[in-house]
VOROPA-813443 format. One line per 8 residues: for each residue y, z, x of C-alpha. Coordinates in Angstrom, 3 decimals. Layout:
<nodes>
Y/Z/X ~ ...
</nodes>
This chain:
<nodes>
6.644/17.974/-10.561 ~ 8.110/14.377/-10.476 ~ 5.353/11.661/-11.054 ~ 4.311/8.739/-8.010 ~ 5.511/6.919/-10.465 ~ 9.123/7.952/-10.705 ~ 9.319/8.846/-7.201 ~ 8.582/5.292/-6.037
10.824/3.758/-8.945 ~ 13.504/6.046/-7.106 ~ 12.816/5.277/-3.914 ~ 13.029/1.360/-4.463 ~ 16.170/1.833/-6.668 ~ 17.924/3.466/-3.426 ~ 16.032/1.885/-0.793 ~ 15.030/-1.314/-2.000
11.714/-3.259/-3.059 ~ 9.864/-3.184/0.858 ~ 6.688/-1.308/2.348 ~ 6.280/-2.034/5.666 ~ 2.878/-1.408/7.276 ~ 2.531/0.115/10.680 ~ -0.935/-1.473/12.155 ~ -1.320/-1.046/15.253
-3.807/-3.167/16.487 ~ -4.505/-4.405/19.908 ~ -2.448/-7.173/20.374 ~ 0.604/-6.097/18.860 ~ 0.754/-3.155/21.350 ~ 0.065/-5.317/24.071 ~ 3.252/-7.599/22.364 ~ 5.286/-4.359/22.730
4.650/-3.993/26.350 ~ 1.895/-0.654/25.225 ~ -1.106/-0.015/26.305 ~ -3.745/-0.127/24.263 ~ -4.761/3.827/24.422 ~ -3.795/6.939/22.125 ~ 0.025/7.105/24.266 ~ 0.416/3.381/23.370
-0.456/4.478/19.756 ~ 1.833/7.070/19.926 ~ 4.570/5.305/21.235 ~ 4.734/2.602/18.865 ~ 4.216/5.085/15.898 ~ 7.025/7.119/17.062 ~ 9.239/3.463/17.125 ~ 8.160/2.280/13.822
9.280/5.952/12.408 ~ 12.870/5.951/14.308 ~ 13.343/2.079/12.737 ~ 12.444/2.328/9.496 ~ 11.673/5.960/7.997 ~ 15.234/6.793/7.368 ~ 15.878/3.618/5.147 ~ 12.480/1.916/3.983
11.216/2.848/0.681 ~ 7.779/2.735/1.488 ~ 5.241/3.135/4.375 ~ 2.123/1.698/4.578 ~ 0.061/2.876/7.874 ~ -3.428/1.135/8.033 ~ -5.509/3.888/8.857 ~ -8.596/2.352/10.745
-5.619/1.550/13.556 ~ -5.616/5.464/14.446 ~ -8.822/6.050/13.455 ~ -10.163/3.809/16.174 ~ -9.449/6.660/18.927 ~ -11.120/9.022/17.367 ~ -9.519/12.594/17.365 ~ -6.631/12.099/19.290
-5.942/9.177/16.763 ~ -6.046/11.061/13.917 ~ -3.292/13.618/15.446 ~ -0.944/10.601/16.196 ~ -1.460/9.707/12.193 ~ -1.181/13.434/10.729 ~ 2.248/13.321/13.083 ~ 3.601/9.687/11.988
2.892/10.389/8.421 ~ 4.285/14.421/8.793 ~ 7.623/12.767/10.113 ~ 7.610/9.061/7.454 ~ 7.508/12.238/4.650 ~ 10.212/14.186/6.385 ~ 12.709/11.457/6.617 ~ 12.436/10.320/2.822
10.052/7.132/3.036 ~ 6.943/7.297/0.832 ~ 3.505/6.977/2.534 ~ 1.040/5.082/1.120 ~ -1.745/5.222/3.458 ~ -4.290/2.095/3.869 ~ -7.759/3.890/3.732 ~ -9.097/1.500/0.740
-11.786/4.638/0.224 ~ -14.832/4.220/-2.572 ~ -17.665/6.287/-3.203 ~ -19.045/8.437/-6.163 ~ -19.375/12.044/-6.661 ~ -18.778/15.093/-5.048 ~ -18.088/12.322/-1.917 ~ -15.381/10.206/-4.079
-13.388/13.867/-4.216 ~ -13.802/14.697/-0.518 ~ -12.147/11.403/0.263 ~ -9.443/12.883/-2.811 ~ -8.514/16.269/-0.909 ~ -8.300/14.447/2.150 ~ -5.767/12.386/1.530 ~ -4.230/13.821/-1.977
-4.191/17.906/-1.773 ~ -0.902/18.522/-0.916 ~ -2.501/21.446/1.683 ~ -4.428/18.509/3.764 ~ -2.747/17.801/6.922 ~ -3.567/14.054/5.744 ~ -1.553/14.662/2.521 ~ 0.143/11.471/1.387
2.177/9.575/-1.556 ~ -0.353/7.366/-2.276 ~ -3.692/5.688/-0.499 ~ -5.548/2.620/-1.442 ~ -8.956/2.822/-2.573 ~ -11.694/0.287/-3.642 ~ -13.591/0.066/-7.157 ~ -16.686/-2.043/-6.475
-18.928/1.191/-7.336 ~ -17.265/1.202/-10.740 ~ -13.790/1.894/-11.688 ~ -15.035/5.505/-12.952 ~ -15.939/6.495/-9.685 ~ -12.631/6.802/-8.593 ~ -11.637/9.668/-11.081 ~ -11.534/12.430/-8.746
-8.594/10.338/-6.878 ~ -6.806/9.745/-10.110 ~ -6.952/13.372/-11.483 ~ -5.864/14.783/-7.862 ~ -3.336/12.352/-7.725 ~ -2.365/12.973/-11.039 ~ -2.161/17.084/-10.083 ~ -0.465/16.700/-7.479
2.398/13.558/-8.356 ~ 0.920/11.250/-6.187 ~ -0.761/7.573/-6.392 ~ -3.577/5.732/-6.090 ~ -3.721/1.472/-5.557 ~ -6.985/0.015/-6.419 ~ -7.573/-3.314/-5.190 ~ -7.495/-6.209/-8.055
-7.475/-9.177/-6.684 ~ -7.416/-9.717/-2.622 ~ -6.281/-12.971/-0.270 ~ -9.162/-12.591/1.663 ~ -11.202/-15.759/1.605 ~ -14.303/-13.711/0.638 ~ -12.762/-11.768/-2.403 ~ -13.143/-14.321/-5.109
-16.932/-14.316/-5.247 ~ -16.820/-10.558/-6.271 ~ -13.701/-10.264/-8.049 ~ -13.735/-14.081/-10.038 ~ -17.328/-13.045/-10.719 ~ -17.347/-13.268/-14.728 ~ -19.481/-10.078/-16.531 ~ -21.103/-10.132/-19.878
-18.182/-9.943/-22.366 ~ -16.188/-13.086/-20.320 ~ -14.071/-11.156/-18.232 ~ -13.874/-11.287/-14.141 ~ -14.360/-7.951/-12.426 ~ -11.090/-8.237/-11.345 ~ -9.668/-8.367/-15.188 ~ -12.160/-5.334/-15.699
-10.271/-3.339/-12.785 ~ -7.116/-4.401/-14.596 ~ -7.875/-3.177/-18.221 ~ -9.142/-0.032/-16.973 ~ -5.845/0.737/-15.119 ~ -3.806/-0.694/-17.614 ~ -5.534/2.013/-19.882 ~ -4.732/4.505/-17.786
-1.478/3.928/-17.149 ~ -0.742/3.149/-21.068 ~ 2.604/5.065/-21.939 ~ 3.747/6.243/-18.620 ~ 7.583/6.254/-17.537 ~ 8.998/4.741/-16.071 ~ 5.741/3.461/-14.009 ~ 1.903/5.093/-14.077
0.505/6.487/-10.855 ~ -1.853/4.046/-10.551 ~ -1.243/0.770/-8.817 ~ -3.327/-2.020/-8.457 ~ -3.161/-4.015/-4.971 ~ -3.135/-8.217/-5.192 ~ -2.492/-10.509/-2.396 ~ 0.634/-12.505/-2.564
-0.989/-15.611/-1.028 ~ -3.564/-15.858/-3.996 ~ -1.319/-18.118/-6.243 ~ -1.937/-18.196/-10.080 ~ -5.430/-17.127/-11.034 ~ -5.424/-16.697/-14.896 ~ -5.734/-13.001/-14.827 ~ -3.322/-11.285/-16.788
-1.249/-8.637/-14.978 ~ 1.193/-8.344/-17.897 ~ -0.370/-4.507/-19.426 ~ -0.809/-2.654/-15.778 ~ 2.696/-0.442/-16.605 ~ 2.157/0.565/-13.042 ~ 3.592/-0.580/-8.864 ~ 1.434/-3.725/-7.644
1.017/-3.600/-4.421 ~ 1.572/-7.451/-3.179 ~ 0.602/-7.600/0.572 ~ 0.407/-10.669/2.371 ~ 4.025/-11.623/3.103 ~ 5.440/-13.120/6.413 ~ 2.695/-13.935/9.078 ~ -0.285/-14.279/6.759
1.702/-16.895/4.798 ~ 3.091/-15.735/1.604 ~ 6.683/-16.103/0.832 ~ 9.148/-14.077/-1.696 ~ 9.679/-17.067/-3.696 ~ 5.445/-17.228/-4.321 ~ 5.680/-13.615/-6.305 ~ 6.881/-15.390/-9.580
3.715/-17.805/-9.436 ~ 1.316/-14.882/-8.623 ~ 2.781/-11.874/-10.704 ~ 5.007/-13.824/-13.665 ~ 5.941/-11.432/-16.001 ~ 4.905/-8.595/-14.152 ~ 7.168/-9.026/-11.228 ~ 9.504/-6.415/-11.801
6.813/-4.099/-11.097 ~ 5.907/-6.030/-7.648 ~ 6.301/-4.149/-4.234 ~ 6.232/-6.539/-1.688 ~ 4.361/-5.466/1.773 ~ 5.132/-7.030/5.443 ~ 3.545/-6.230/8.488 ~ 3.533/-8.475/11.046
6.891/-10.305/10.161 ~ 8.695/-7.108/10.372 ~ 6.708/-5.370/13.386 ~ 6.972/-8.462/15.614 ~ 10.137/-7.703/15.899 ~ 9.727/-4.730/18.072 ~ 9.606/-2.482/19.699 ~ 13.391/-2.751/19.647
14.467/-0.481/16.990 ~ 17.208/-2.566/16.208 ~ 15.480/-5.408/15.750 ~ 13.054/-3.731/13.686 ~ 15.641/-2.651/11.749 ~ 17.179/-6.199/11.335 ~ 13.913/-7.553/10.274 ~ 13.264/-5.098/7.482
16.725/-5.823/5.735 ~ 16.145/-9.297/6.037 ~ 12.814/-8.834/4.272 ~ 14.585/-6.366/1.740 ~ 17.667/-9.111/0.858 ~ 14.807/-11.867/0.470 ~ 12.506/-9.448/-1.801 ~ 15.914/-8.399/-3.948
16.589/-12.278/-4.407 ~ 12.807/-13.486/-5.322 ~ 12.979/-10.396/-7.696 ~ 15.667/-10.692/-9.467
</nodes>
């Protein structure tokens, strides 16, 4: 069985260094001309998936966008991420999961056991119970050659105050949530399974990225302000292991899928040139 790792290393060496993220909130379907039920969803799911599946390394649906209409919602996603899977893009599913226990490894099969209708690439997940509480998620992932991206370091306003919080032997929390990966990941080729996620618009922060030997996740880019020429600043050394993430710039361009289409590869050509 092929590692996350080498599959996404694959994937960005044929399709290039992208995820988009389908989030279909509110407004966006009302931008689209869709209304803002479980046909709207389906609809603009179904667009995003004839646009970009076929030719977009990676796909990023937020999950609490389906979730939001309950059953029904969660049929739309099991579809959208059935047919992203069939047509060659990667899924990495935005569920940013945490817990401990016997729960931690419910939220594993879930999303991880290749049997789940749910089964994915890769999700997100969140250490603030500990970093160790996420081991069920990195041994199924690990079982099964799929990922896990634990969020680092975050452009949301409120992040810093948790993850720039320093602990008892000088580091930040975030550095902690580095190590730890970087441990993990120690040896791996061509990339570890385990990615860390950090927020493009977050600028230079001190914390050093340089031992991860695994994908970082850099969302942010487009409409919430980031640029491909502010990776260097953010990742330095570690860029060539950066995989930049658009949303809005990218889905705003719908629901024509042509247009969708012309977006991505313009956000593909200006990754490939800020990357090197």
């Amino acid at each position: 069985m092929e590692t996350f790792g080498k599959r996404l290393t694959d994937a960005i060496e044929k399709r290039g260094p992208l995820c988009v993220g389908i989030d279909p909130h509110a407004a966006l379907l009302t931008r689209w001309g869709l209304t803002d039920d479980v046909a709207g969803l389906e609809r603009f799911a179904r667009t995003v998936v004839d646009a970009l599946a076929d030719r977009v390394a990676v796909v990023k649906p937020q999950s609490a966008f389906f979730e939001r209409f309950g059953s029904r919602g969660i049929g739309v996603l099991e579809s959208t991420i059935r047919q992203l899977r069939d047509a060659g893009s990667l899924v990495l599913l935005d569920v940013k999961r945490g817990d401990i226990g016997s729960t931690m490894a419910a939220y594993a099969s879930a999303y991880l056991d290749s049997a789940s209708p749910l089964s994915v690439d890769a999700i997100t997940v969140s250490p603030y119970l500990g970093v160790g509480s996420l081991q069920p998620a990195f041994d199924l992932a690990a079982a099964n050659g799929a990922g896990v991206f634990v969020l680092a370091l975050t452009s949301n306003p409120e992040g810093p105050s948790v993850q720039h919080a320093v602990g008892s032997d000088g580091r930040t929390v975030a550095q902690t949530v580095i190590d730890e990966i970087s441990q993990v990941n120690r040896g791996a080729q061509p990339l570890g399974n385990l990615g860390l996620v950090v927020g493009a618009t977050i600028g230079r922060t001190g914390h050093d990225l340089s031992e991860v030997n695994g994908p970082l996740l850099a969302p942010g880019l487009g409409a919430q302000g980031a640029t491909p020429s502010d990776l260097r600043s953010v990742f330095g050394e570690s860029l060539r292991n950066v995989l930049p993430s658009y949303s809005r710039e990218v889905l705003n361009a719908g629901p024509s899928v042509s247009a969708l289409r012309a977006a991505a590869e313009a956000a593909v050509d200006d990754c490939r040139a800020a990357l090197g």
